[in-house]
N, C-alpha and C positions, 0 to 999 in steps of 0.2 A: 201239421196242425195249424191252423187260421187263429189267429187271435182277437177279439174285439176290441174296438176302440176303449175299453173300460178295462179288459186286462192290460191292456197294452200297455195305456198310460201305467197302472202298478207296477208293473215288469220293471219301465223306466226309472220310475222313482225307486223301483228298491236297489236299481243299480248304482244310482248315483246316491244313496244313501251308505252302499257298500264302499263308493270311492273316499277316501283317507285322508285330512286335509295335515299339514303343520299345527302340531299345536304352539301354546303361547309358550311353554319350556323349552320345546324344540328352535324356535328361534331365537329365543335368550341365546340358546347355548353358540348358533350361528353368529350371532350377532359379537358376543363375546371370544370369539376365536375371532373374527375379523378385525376386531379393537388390537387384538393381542398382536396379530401378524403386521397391524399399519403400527404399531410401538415399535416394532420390531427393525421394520422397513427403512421407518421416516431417518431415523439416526445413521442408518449405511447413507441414504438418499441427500440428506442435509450434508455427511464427510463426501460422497462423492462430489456434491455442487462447489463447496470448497476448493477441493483437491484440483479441480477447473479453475479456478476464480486464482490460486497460489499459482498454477501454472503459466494462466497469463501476466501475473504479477511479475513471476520470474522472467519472462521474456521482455516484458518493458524494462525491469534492472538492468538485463544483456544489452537492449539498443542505446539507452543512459550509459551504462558503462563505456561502451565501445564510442560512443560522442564523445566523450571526456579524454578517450585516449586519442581521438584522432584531433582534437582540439590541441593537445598539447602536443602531438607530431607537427602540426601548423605554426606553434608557435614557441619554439626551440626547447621542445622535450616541458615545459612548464605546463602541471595541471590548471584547470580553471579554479578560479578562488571559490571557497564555500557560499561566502555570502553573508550579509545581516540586515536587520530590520530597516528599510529607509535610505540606504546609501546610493545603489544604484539608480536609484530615483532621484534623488538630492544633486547626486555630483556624477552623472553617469559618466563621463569620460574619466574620472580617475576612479572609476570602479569597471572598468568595461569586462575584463575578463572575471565578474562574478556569476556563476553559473543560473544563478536566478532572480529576479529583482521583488522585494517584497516590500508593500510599501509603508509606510512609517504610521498609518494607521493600522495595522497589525495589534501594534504597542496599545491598543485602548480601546477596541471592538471584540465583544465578546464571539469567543468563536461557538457560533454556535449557527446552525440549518437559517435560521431567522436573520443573520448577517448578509446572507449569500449576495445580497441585491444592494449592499450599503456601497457603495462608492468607493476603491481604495481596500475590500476588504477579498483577500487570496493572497496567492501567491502566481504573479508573471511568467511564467514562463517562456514568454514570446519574446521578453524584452533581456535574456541571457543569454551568456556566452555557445554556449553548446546548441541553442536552438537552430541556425545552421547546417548543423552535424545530422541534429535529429528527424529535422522537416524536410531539407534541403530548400529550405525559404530564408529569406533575411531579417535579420533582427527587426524588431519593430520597437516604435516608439511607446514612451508607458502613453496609457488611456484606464484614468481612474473608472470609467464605465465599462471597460473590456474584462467581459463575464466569458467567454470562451475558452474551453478546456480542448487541450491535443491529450488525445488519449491514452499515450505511452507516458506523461506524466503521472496517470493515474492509477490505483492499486484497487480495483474492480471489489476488493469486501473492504472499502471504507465507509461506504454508501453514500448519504446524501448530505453530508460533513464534508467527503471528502470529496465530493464531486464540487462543493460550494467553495473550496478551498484550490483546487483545480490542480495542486500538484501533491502529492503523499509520498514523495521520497526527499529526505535529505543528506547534503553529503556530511564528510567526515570535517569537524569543524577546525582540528587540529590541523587541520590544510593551509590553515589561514596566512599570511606573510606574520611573523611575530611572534607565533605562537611555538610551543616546544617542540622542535626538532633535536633527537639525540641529546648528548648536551649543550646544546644551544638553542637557535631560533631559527625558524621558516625565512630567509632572506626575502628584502622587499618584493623581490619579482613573482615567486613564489613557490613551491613546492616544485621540485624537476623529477621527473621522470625517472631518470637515473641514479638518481640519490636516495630511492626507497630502498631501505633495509628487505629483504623477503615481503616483495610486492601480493602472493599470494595470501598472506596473512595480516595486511594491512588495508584497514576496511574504508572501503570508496564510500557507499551508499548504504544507506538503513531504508529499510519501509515502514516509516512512523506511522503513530498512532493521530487523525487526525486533532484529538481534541487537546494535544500539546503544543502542536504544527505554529509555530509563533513566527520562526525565521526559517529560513534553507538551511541551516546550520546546525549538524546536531553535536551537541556535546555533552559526552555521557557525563560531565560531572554538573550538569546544569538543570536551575530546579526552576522552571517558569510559576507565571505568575497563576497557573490553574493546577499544575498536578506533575508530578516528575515524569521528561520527556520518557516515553518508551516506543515498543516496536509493534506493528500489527504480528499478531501471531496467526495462522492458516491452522486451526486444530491446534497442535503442539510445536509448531517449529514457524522458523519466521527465515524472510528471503534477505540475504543481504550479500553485497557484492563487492569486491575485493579492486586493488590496484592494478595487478594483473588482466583484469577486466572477466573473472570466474566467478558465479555465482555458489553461492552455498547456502541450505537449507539445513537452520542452526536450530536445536532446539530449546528449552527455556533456561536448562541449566548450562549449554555453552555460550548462551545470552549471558547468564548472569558472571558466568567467570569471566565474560570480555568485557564485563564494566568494574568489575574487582577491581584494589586497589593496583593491584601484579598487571591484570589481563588490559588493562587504558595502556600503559605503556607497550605492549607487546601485537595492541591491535589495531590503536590510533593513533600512536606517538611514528609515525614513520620514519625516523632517523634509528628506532631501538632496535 
């Protein structure tokens, strides 16, 4: 059969009149299943980017930890001092072995993203004891304009606080020469190696939270001048690393019993 150009073109049209588009219900319905699946998704997707970000956190603890311990085989079994606001800047030669130098403006700059570029405002890490250990480079002199961050100081979900801050881990402050060991006190030199009570259970490092971050020094009983110090938490559980030089991935309620009145003594009192 031959068709003429006038059935022809009808034929076409009634074809493509038979073809069936989407209607506007039909893609609601589309539209609203794909909402549902990226609800779904985004909160696996957001715990996995974390569960990255605690991972690497945990490895910068391990190479900090493992400084600290080869610091004080160098230097007759004695950990490196915690540290406090101003000193090793002030008096560096009788502060040398403080693990970090933070400087005395600390004490009166708000911490906050807007500080990052104020002169004096982080925390040194270049100019501590274990840097050394960590870089295989030499101590360096303070430089109130030295804005550079080494990256194993750093705890990757602090963000842009804690990159402005350039170090997000502090040690156990109870380390200090002075302070309570067992029944008595940390001798001037300072904490030794071989004198920790069950080194697995007494706590080297915290991975603080930056907007408490005031000194290198954390001490669970101390209430800074913004907000009581605490710990970055990765989802439910937070990194922190022991004298032994083991890391462990503690969650909120074995956080809160190692600052109980019972768990200070049993995890930051290192003579108990």
């Amino acid at each position: 059969m031959v068709l003429s150009s006038t059935t022809g073109r009808a034929f076409l049209e009634s074809r493509r009149r038979g073809v069936s588009g989407f209607s506007l219900i039909e893609l609601l319905v589309v539209i609203v299943v794909i909402a549902i699946m990226a609800a779904l998704l985004l909160p696996a997707l957001s715990r996995t980017k974390e569960h990255a970000r605690s991972t690497a956190c945990r490895s910068n603890m391990k190479q900090l930890s493992l400084a600290f311990l080869m610091y004080a085989e160098d230097n007759e079994e004695t950990f490196p001092w915690p540290g406090a606001v101003g000193r090793a800047i002030n008096s560096p030669d009788a502060y040398t072995p403080d693990w970090l130098a933070t400087p005395q403006e600390m004490s009166s700059t708000p911490i906050a993203v807007s500080s990052a570029n104020v002169p004096g405002f982080g925390h040194n890490a270049e100019c501590g004891s274990i840097y050394p250990y960590v870089t295989s480079q030499p101590k360096k002199g303070y430089d109130p304009n030295f804005k550079e961050s080494t990256s194993v100081y750093r705890c990757p979900s602090t963000g842009k606080l804690g990159e402005a801050l350039r170090v997000n881990y502090s040690a156990n402050a109870w380390m200090e020469p002075g302070r309570d060991f067992s029944n008595g006190k940390v001798p001037p030199r300072g904490l030794m190696t071989t004198v920790v009570t069950d080194p697995s259970r007494k706590i080297l490092l915290v991975n603080e939270e930056p907007e408490g971050m005031i000194s290198p020094a954390f001490d669970p009983r101390f209430a800074p001048r913004i907000r009581q110090r605490t710990v970055v938490f990765h989802g439910e559980r937070s990194n922190i690393s022991f004298m032994d030089g083991h890391i462990e991935y503690v969650s909120r309620r074995e956080y809160d019993q190692m600052r109980s009145n019972i768990g200070i003594d049993l995890y930051f009192n290192a003579g108990k």
